[in-house]
N, C-alpha and C positions, 0 to 999 in steps of 0.2 A: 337274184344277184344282189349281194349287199352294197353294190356300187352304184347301182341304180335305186336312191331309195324315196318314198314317200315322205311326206310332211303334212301333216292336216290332213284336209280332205283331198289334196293332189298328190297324184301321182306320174310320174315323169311319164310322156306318149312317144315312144321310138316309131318311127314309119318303118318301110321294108328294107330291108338292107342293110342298116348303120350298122357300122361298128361303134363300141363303146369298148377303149382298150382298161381290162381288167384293174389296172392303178388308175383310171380317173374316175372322176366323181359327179354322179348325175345328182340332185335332188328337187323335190317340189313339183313346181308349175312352171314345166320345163315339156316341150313338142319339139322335136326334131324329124327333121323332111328325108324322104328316104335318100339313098345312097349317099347320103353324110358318115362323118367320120369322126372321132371325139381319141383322140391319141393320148400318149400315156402321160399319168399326173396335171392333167385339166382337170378344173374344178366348176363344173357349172347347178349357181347356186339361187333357185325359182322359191325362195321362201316368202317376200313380201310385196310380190310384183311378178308378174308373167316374164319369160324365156322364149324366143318363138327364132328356130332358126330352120332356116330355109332349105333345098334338096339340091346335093351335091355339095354341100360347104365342110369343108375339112378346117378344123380347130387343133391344133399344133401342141405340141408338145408344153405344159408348165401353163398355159394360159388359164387364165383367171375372170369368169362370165357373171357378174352379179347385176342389180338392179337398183333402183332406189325409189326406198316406199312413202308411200302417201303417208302424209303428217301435216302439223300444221305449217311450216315452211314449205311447202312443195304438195299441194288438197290433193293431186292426181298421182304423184308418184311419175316414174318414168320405169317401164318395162323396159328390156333387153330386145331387140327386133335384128333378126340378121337373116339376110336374103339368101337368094340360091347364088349357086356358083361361085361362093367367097372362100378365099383362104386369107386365115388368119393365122399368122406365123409365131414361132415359138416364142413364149413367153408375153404374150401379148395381153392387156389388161383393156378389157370392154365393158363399161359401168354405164347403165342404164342410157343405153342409145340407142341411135337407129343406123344401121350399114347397108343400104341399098344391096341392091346384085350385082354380082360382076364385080367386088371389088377385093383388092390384098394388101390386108392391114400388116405394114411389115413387123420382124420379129420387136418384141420390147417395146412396142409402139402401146399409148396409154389413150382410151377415146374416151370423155368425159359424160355424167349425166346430161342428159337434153341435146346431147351434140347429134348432128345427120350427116352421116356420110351418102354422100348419091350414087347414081350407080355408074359403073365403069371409072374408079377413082383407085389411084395407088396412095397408099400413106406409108413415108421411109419408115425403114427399119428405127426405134428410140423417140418418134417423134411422140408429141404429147397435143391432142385436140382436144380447146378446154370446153368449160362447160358450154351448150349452147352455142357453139360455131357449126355453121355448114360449110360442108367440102362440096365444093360445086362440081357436076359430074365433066369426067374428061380431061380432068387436069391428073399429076403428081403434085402431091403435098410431104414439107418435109421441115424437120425443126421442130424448137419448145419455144413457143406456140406454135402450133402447124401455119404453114404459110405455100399459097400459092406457088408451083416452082417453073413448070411450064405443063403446057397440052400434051397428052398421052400421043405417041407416034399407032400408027395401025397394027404395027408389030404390036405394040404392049397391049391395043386393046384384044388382038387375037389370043393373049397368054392368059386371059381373064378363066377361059371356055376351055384350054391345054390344061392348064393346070386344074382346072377344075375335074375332067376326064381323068388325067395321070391319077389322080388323088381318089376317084373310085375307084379303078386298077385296082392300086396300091390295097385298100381298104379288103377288094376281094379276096386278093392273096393273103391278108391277116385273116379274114374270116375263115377261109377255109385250113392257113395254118393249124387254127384255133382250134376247128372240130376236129381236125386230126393228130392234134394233142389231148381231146376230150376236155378244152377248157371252152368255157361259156364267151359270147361277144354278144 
């Protein structure tokens, strides 16, 4: 697949099951956990820093996954880390952070180098967490800057594990679309 490409010595590690929709873009030192999903026109970019996203996490439509590398402003660099069971919704920009499990970064939502999302945490649709803030798990966050809004009701934490399910579903019906168009996933 030219969508899935090398760089150096890495080359991207798909688990069992992913989808990788034909318009997005894998590259590098990029590992995805099985029955994850990578929808259409994502760009996930593992050139100067590891990629490492978790099983079951579905990446949304136009989202943009990069890193930020080691230099002398920053000796370690900060990796990409995204856990299981997340949905990250359309258009969503994740630069070198860490997203617990169980969490849904809303659409257009922007998480900064060094920032931690914990897990069981919503971030609103547009909000922006800057560099180096943690989302403490269990709350909704919302705004530029993200800011504490209130404690997740039981409802919202049960949608974490729903949508994460719906979104394999979903994933399976594209794979097997796929092979019965004779196009690659």
């Amino acid at each position: 697949m030219t969508n899935i490409r090398s760089y150096l010595e890495f080359t991207p590690n798909l688990g069992t099951r992913v989808f990788v929709d034909p318009s997005a873009l894998v590259i590098g030192d990029v590992e995805i956990g099985e029955d994850s999903s990578i929808w259409p026109m994502v760009t996930i970019r593992g050139d100067m820093h590891r990629i490492r996203i978790g099983e079951r996490t579905s990446i949304q439509d136009g989202s943009v996954l990069h890193i930020t590398h080691a230099g002398p402003y920053n000796p370690d660099g900060f990796p990409l880390i995204i856990g299981n069971d997340v949905t990250v919704g359309h258009k969503a920009l994740l630069h070198g952070c860490t997203v617990s499990d169980r969490v849904l970064v809303g659409m257009g939502a922007i998480v900064m180098d060094g920032a931690i999302i914990e897990e069981e945490v919503i971030l609103a649709a547009g909000s922006i967490v800057p560099p180096g803030k943690v989302l403490e798990s269990g709350f909704l966050y919302r705004g530029s800057p993200a800011k504490q809004a209130r404690p997740l009701s039981d409802k919202e934490r049960s949608f974490f594990s729903y949508t994460a399910q719906n979104y394999v579903k979903l994933k399976d019906q594209h794979i097997e679309d796929h092979q019965r168009q004779g196009l690659s996933s």
